[in-house]
TORMARBA-596472 format. One record per residue (C-alpha): residue in one letter; x, y, z. Coordinates in pm, whole numbers, plus 50000, padded with zeros to 5 digits. Example, Ala and Ser with C-alpha at 12.3 -4.5 7.8 and 13.67 -1.06 7.14 Angstrom:
2
A512304955050780/S513674989450714/
This chain:
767
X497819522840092/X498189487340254/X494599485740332/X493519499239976/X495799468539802/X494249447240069/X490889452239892/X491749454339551/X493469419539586/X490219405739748/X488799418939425/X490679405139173/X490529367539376/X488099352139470/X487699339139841/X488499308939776/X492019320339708/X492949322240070/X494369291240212/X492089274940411/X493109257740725/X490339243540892/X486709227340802/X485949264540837/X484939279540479/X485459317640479/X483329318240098/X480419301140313/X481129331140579/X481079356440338/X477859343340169/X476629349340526/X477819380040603/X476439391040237/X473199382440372/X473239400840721/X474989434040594/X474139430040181/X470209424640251/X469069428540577/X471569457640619/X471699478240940/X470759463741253/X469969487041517/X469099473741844/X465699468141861/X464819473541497/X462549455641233/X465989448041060/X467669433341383/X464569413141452/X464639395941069/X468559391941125/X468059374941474/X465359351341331/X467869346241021/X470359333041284/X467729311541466/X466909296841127/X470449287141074/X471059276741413/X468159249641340/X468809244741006/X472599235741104/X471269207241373/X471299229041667/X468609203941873/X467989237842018/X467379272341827/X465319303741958/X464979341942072/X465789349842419/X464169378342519/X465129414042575/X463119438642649/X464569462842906/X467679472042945/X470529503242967/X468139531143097/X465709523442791/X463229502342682/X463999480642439/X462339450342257/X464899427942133/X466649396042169/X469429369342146/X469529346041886/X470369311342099/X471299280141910/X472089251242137/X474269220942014/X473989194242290/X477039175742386/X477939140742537/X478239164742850/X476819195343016/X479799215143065/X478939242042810/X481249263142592/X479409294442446/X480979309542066/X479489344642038/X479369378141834/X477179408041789/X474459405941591/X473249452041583/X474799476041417/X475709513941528/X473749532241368/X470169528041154/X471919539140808/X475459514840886/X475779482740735/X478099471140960/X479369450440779/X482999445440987/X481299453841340/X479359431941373/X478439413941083/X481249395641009/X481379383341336/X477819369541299/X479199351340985/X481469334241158/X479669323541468/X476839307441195/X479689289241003/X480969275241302/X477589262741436/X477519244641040/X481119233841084/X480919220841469/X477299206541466/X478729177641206/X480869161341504/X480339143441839/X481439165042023/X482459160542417/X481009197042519/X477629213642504/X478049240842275/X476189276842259/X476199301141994/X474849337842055/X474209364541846/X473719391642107/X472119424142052/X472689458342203/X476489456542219/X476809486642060/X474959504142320/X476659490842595/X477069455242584/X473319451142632/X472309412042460/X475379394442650/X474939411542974/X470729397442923/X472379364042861/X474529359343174/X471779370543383/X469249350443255/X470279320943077/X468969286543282/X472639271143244/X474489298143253/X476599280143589/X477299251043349/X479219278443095/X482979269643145/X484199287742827/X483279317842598/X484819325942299/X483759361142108/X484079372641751/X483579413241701/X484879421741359/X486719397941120/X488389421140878/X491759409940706/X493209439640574/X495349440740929/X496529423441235/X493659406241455/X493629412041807/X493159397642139/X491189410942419/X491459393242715/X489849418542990/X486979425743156/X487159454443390/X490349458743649/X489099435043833/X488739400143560/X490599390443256/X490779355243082/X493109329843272/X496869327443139/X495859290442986/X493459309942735/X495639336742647/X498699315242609/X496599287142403/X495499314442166/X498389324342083/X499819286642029/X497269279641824/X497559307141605/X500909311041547/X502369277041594/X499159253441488/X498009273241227/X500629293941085/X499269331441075/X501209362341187/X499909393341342/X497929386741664/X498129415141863/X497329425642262/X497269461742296/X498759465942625/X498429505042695/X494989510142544/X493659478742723/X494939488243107/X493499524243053/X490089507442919/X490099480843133/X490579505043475/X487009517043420/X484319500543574/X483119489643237/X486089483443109/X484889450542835/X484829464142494/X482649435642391/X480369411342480/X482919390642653/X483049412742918/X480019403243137/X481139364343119/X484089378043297/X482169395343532/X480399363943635/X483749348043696/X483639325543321/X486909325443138/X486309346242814/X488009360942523/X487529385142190/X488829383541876/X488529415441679/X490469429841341/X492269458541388/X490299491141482/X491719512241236/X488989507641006/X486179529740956/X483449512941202/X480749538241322/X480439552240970/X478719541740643/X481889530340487/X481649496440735/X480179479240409/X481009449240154/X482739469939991/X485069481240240/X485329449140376/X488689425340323/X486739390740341/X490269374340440/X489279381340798/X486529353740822/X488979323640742/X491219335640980/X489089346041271/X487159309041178/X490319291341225/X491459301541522/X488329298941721/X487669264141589/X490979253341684/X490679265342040/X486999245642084/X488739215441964/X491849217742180/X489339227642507/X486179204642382/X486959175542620/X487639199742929/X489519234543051/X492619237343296/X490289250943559/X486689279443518/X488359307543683/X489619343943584/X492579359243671/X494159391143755/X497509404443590/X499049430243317/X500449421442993/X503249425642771/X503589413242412/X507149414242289/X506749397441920/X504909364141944/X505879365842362/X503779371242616/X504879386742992/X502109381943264/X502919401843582/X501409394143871/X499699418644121/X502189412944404/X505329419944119/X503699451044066/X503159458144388/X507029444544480/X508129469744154/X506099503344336/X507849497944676/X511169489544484/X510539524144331/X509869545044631/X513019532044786/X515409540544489/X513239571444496/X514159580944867/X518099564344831/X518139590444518/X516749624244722/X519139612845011/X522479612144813/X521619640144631/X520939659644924/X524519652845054/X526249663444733/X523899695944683/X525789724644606/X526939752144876/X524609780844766/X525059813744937/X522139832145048/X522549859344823/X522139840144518/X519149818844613/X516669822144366/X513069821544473/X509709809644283/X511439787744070/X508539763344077/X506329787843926/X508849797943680/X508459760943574/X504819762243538/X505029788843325/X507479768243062/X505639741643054/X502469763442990/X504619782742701/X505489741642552/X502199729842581/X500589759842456/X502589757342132/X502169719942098/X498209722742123/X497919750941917/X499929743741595/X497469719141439/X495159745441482/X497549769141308/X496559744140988/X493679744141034/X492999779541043/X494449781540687/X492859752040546/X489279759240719/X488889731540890/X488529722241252/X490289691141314/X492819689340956/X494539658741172/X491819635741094/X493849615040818/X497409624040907/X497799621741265/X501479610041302/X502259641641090/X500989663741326/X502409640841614/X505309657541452/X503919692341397/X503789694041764/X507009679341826/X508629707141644/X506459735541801/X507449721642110/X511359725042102/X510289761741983/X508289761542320/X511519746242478/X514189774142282/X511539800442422/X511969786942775/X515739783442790/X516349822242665/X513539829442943/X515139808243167/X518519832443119/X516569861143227/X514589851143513/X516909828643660/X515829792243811/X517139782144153/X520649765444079/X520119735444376/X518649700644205/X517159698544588/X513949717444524/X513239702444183/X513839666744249/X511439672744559/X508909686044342/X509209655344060/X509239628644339/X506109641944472/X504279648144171/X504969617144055/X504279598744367/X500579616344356/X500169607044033/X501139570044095/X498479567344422/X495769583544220/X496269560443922/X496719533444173/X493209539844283/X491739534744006/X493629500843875/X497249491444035/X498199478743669/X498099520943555/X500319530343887/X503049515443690/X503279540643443/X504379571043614/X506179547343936/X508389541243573/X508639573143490/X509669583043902/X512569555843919/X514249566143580/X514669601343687/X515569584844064/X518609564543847/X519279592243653/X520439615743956/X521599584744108/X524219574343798/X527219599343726/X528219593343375/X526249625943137/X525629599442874/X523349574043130/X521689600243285/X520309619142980/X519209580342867/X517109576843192/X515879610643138/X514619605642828/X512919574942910/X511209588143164/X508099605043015/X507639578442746/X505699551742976/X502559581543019/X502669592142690/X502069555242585/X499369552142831/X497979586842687/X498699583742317/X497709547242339/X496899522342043/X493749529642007/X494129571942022/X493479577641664/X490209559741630/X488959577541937/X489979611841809/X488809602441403/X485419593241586/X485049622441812/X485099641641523/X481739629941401/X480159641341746/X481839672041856/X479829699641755/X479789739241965/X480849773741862/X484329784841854/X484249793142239/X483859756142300/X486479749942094/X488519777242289/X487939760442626/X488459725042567/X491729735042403/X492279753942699/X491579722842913/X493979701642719/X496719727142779/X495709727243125/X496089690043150/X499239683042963/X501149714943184/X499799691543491/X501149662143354/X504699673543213/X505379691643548/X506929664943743/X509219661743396/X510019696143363/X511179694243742/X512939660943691/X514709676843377/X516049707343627/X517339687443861/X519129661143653/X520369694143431/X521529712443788/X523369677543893/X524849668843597/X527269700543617/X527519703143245/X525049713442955/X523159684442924/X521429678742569/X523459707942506/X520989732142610/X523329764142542/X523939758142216/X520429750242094/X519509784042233/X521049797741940/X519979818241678/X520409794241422/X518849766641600/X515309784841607/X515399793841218/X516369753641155/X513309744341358/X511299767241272/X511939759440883/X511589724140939/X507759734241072/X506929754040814/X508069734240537/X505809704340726/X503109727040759/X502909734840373/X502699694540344/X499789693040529/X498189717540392/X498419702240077/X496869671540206/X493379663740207/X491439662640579/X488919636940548/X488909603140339/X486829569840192/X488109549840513/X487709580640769/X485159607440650/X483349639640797/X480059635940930/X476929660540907/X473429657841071/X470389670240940/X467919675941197/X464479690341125/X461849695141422/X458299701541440/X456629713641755/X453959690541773/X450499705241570/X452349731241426/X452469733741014/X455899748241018/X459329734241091/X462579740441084/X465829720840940/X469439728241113/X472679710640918/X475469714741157/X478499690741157/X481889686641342/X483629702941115/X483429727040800/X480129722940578/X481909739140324/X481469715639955/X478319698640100/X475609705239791/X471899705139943/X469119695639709/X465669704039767/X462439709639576/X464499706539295/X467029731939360/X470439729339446/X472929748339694/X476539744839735/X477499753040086/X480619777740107/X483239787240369/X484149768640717/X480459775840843/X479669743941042/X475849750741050/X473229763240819/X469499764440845/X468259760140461/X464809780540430/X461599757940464/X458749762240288/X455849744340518/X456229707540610/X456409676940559/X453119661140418/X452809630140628/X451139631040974/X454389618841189/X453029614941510/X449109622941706/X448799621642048/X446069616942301/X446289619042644/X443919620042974/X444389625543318/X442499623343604/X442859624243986/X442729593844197/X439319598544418/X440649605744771/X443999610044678/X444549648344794/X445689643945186/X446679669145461/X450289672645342/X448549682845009/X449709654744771/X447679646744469/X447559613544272/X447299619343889/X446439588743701/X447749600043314/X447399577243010/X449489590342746/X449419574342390/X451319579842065/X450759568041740/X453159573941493/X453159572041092/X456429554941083/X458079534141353/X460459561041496/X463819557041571/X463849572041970/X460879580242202/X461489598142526/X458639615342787/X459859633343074/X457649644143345/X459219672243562/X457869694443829/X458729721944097/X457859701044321/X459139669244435/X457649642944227/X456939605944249/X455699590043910/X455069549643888/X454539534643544/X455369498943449/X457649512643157/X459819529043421/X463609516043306/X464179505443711/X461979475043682/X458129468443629/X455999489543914/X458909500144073/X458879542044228/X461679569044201/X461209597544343/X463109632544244/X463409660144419/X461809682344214/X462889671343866/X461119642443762/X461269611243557/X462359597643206/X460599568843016/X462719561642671/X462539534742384/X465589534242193/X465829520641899/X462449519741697/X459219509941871/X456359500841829/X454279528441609/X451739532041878/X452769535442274/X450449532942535/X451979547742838/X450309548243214/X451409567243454/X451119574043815/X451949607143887/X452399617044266/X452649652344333/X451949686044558/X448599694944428/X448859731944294/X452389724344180/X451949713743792/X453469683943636/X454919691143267/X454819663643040/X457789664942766/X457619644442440/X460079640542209/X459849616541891/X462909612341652/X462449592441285/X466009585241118/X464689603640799/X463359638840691/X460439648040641/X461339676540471/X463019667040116/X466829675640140/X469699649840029/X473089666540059/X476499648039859/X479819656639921/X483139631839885/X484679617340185/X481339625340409/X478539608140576/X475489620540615/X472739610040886/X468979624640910/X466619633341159/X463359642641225/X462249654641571/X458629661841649/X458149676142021/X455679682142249/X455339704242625/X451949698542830/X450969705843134/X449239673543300/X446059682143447/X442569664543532/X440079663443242/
C-alpha cells in the first residue's frame, strides 16, 4: 500500500515537486533515465541495445565536457564470450588522484526495462558528470557505466583490471537502483575479506542525515555478513574496487521492488529516488574532492541502531568468542556440581534421539503448513505476496509440533539430569560457531550468541531471567537465516524453480533436514534449562492441555482461511512462465513446452488465431504444433580435416574443425560443446581461458559460449586433439529470445519470457 501511494503521488506531481537539495536535478535524471529504459529499453550484456545505451553515455560524457569520453573494451569475460564495453567519461582535475562515480549500465534480462536496476543508476551517474564537469574541481573524476553486472559483476571487474590509472583511483562511489518509494541503502562490503574504511561509512551517513536532511538510510547487517562471507560476496560493481584494496561504496533503493521482472519499468518506478541518490553522492565528492583520510579498506562488522553506527573490530570479536567459551565451560562446571542425585534405576537412556525426533515432529509441521495452503489454493509457493503471514502460519504449526512433543515427551520419558543436554547444546553450538568461523569470523558470532545466553541462563537462578536468556537465544541464527533480504530471494526463486512434485518432495525434505540440524542445540539447551530450573518453565504442563491445542489450532485455521482468500501473485511480485520451443537442427517439426514455477492455471494461449485457457495447477503443457516456424533460424557448415602427420605411436589424432553459424536473427545464447570418450584436448582462440590457451578433460570435453547476442554469423576454429578411433561429438545449441512459432499467452500478475532453441549433435570427422 505504501509503495502503491508512493507512485500515485509521483503521478499526480510532477518531479519537480521534490525538494531539491543540491545542483543535482532529479527532472534532468528522469529525462535520462526515460531515455535508457523508455527508448533504448532492455540492455542485456552484450546486446545491440546495450551497445546504443553505452554510446548514449559516451555521447553525454563528451557532450557534458568530459575532455575524455569512450568505450573500453570487453570482450571476454565470466566463462563466455562476450562483446561489450564500459562507457568511460574522464573529467580531468587540477590533480591526478582520481575519484571514480559509477553504476550499471545492462539489464537482467532481454524483455526487462530495468528501469530501477540499473537504469536509474545510469541517470544519475550522467547528471552528475553535467552537474560536476561545471566546476574546478581539485580531483580527477571518472564516471563508468559498466556492463555485465548482472551477470556477475563483469564491466567493473574489466575496469580494475585494465584501466591505465587505475593505481591513481583513491575513491569509488556506486549507484545501483535509485527508487524512492523506500529507504536507500548502504553497502559497504566486498567479500569477508574488504569493506569501505569507517571514514566512508561514517561520512555517508553525516552527510545524509545531518547535511542534507533525509531519513531512511539503511545497512542491512545480517543479510550483508551472510553475503559478504562468500568469496564473491560484492553485490555490485563496487565490489572489485574493494578487491584491489580502493575504498568503495553502493547506494541502492530498497530491494523489495520487483527487479528481475518486467514490472522494473517507468511505470513502476518512484522517480523521487534520483534526487536523493544525486544528493548524497554529490555531497560526498565535494566533502572528499580535495583529498581522503587515507586509500585503504578495512575489516569489521556492523550494527545500525537508528541513525548509529557500531563497528567491531576483528580482535572484539575474537575477545567476545573466547569470552563465550569461558562462560560456556564456568556454566557446564557449576551445573555439574548442582546436578541432581539420579538413581540408577531411573536413568533414562536415548534421550538425545528422543530429541531429534521432536524437533523433526516441529520442523516437519512448520515446513509443511504453507504447503497445506497451497494444496487447497493450487498453487506451489501461495507465500509469494504474504510472507510474514505465513511466518506466522508456521509459528502456530509449530507450538502444535511443540504440544505434540510435550504429551510424547510424558510417554517416553527424557533423561531428568540437565548434564547430558547442556553437553549436547555446548557442543553443537561450539561446531556450529568453528564452521561458521571458517567461513567469515563476523558469522561465528551468531550462534557463539546464541551458546552464551543459554550458558547465563543455567548460570542465573531467578525462573523469570533464565526463560529471557532462553528465548533470546535462537533469535541471533534466525536473523542470520531469515535475513533482510529473505523475501526477495524466495519471491525470485520462484520464477526459476521448476521439477515435478518429487523435487518438490525432496527439497522440502532437505529443509526439514536442515532446520532439525539447526534447532538441535536449542531443543537441548531448552531441556536442560527446563531440568535446572526445577519448576515448569513457560508453563509447559499446562499448555499440554486439551484446550490449549483447540485455541491453537483455531487460531491456524482461522489464518489459514485468510490466506486462502488472498491472492498469490501481484503487479509488484508476479509468476513467471517460459515458453520454450526447439528445433533439432534441419528438421521441419518442432516442439513448444510452457512450464513455469508454479500453476499455469488462467494463462490464455493464442495461436493461429485460436485461443486456450489453461486449467488446473498443471505447471507444464505442450500446445500441439502444426509445422514450424517459417524463417530459416540458423545454417551451419562445418569441415574437418586431419593435421598431416598428426597420428603418432600413442595413437593421437589432430583434427583441425572450422565450424560456422549463420543465423537469421542475432540470437540471444550460443554454446558448442565438444565431448569425447576419450580424453580430449581442443585449442581454439574463442576458448573462455584466454586466446590460444589448451584445457584438457579427461574424457569430457570443452565449452565455447557467447552470451548475450552475437554476432549473426560465428566462425569458430578449432583444434581438436584426440585418440584417433575415439569420435569427437560436436554439440550446438542456439537460443533466440522469441518464438518462432506464433503463441502470446496473457494472464494478470504474470510475466512471460520466450525462447527458441535450435540444436544440433555431429560427429566430427575428416572430410
Amino acid at each position: 500500500m505504501n509503495r502503491l501511494l508512493a507512485v500515485a503521488l509521483c503521478c499526480i506531481l510532477p518531479c519537480s515537486a521534490y525538494t531539491q537539495k543540491t545542483e543535482f536535478s532529479g527532472d534532468s535524471a528522469y529525462v535520462l533515465l526515460q531515455r535508457i529504459a523508455g527508448e533504448i529499453g532492455p540492455r542485456t550484456v552484450g546486446s545491440p541495445a546495450e551497445q546504443r545505451a553505452v554510446a548514449f553515455a559516451v555521447g553525454k560524457f563528451r557532450e557534458y565536457g568530459c575532455q575524455e569520453a569512450y568505450t573500453m573494451p570487453m570482450t571476454v569475460a565470466g566463462g563466455v564470450n562476450t562483446t561489450s564495453g564500459v562507457a568511460v567519461g574522464v573529467l580531468r582535475g587540477q590533480t591526478r588522484r582520481m575519484i571514480v562515480i559509477g553504476g550499471h549500465i545492462d539489464s537482467s534480462d532481454p524483455r526487462i526495462d530495468g528501469a530501477n536496476d540499473d537504469g536509474s543508476g545510469v541517470a544519475c551517474v550522467l547528471e552528475l558528470a553535467r552537474v560536476i564537469a561545471k566546476r574546478q574541481n581539485q580531483s580527477t573524476v571518472v564516471f563508468c557505466c559498466f556492463p555485465g553486472e548482472e551477470r556477475g559483476l563483469w564491466g567493473s571487474s574489466c575496469f580494475v583490471e585494465h584501466f591505465p590509472e587505475i593505481d591513481s583511483v583513491a575513491l569509488m562511489m556506486q549507484i545501483d537502483m535509485a527508487d524512492g518509494s523506500s529507504d536507500l541503502l548502504v553497502l559497504p562490503d566486498g567479500d569477508s575479506e574488504t569493506s569501505a574504511p569507517r571514514w566512508l561509512v561514517n561520512a555517508a551517513y553525516e552527510t545524509y542525515y545531518n547535511d542534507l536532511g533525509y531519513r531512511g538510510l539503511v545497512y542491512e547487517t545480517h543479510a550483508m555478513t551472510l553475503t559478504s562471507a562468500s568469496r564473491e560476496g560484492a553485490l555490485s560493481d563496487h565490489g572489485p574496487f574493494l578487491s584491489k584494496g580502493i575504498p568503495a561504496i553502493d547506494f541502492t533503493s530498497d530491494i523489495d521492488y520487483p527487479i528481475h521482472t518486467n514490472f522494473d519499468d517507468l511505470a513502476t518506478f518512484v522517480p523521487s529516488g534520483l534526487q536523493r541518490s544525486g544528493d548524497l553522492v554529490l555531497r560526498l565528492f565535494e566533502r572528499f574532492d580535495g583529498g581522503l583520510p587515507s586509500r585503504e579498506t578495512e575489516r569489521y562488522w556492523m550494527l545500525q541502531v537508528g541513525a548509529t553506527l557500531l563497528f567491531v573490530d576483528y580482535a572484539a570479536i575474537r575477545a567476545f568468542l573466547a569470552l563465550t567459551l569461558l562462560v560456556s565451560i564456568v556454566a557446564i562446571v557449576l551445573l555439574w556440581k548442582r546436578r541432581p542425585v539420579i538413581d540408577s534405576a531411573q536413568r533414562v537412556r536415548w534421550s538425545g534421539l528422543k530429541m531429534a525426533l521432536f524437533a523433526l515432529i516441529i520442523q516437519s509441521l512448520i515446513w509443511i503448513s504453507p504447503d497445506l495452503v497451497g494444496v487447497m489454493k493450487g498453487y506451489r509457493f501461495p507465500w509469494v505476496n504474504n510472507y510474514g503471514a505465513y511466518v506466522v502460519l508456521g509459528l502456530l504449526f509449530g507450538l502444535i509440533g511443540i504440544w505434540l512433543s510435550v504429551r510424547l515427551a510424558a510417554r517416553l520419558r527424557i533423561s531428568m539430569s540437565p548434564i547430558p543436554f547442556a553437553i549436547r547444546s555446548f557442543v553443537l553450538l561450539a561446531l556450529f560457531t568453528f564452521l561458521l568461523g571458517l567461513m567469515a569470523l563476523e558469522l561465528a558470532l551468531y550462534p557463539a550468541i546464541a551458546l552464551l545466553c543459554i550458558s547465563l541462563s543455567l548460570l542465573v537462578r531467578p525462573p523469570l531471567l533464565k526463560g529471557v536468556f532462553l528465548l533470546a537465544a535462537p533469535l541471533p541464527m534466525a536473523r542470520l537465516v531469515f535475513n533482510e533480504n529473505t523475501v526477495m530471494f524466495q519471491r525470485l526463486a520462484v520464477s526459476v524453480v521448476t521439477g515435478d512434485l518429487t523435487s518438490r518432495l525432496v527439497s522440502t525434505l532437505l529443509f526439514i533436514l536442515a532446520f532439525v540440524i539447526l534447532s538441535l542445540p536449542f531443543m537441548h539447551g531448552f531441556a536442560a534449562v527446563y531440568r535446572d530450573a526445577r519448576t515448569d518453565l513457560f508453563w509447559l504442563k499446562r499448555f499440554s492441555s486439551g484446550k490449549s491445542l483447540a485455541a491453537v489450532a483455531l487460531a491456524a485455521l482461522c489464518l489459514m482461511a485468510v490466506l486462502l482468500s488472498r491472492p498469490v501473485y501481484s503487479r509488484w511480485w508476479p509468476a513467471h512462465v517460459r515458453a520454450e520451443q526447439r528445433f533439432a537442427y534441419g528438421s521441419q517439426s518442432s516442439t513448444v513446452h510452457v512450464s513455469s514455477g508454479d500453476r499455469l492455471g488462467g494463462v490464455r494461449l493464442s495461436w493461429n488465431g485460436r485461443d486456450t485457457l489453461l486449467e488446473g495447477s498443471a505447471v507444464e503443457f505442450t500446445p500441439p504444433v502444426e509445422g514450424s516456424g517459417e524463417v530459416p533460424w540458423l545454417v551451419i557448415t562445418a569441415s574437418a580435416e586431419v593435421v598431416e602427420d598428426s597420428v603418432h605411436t600413442d595413437s593421437l589424432e589432430i583434427l583441425r574443425r572450422h565450424l560456422v553459424l549463420r543465423s537469421a536473427y542475432r540470437p540471444y545464447r550460443v554454446r558448442v560443446t565438444y565431448r569425447s570418450a576419450a580424453p580430449l584436448v581442443a585449442t581454439s582462440h574463442w576458448e573462455v581461458q584466454g586466446a590460444g590457451s589448451q584445457a584438457a578433460f579427461g574424457g569430457d570435453g570443452m565449452v565455447l559460449a557467447w552470451d548475450s547476442f552475437p554476432d549473426t554469423v560465428l566462425s569458430i576454429p578449432v583444434m581438436l586433439t584426440h585418440k584417433a578411433g575415439i569420435p569427437v561429438r560436436e554439440y550446438v545449441e542456439v537460443t533466440y529470445d522469441s518464438l518462432a512459432f506464433p503463441l502470446r499467452m496473457q494472464r494478470e500478475a504474470t510475466y512471460f519470457t520466450y525462447r527458441t532453441v535450435v540444436s544440433r549433435v555431429d560427429t566430427v570427422t575428416p572430410g
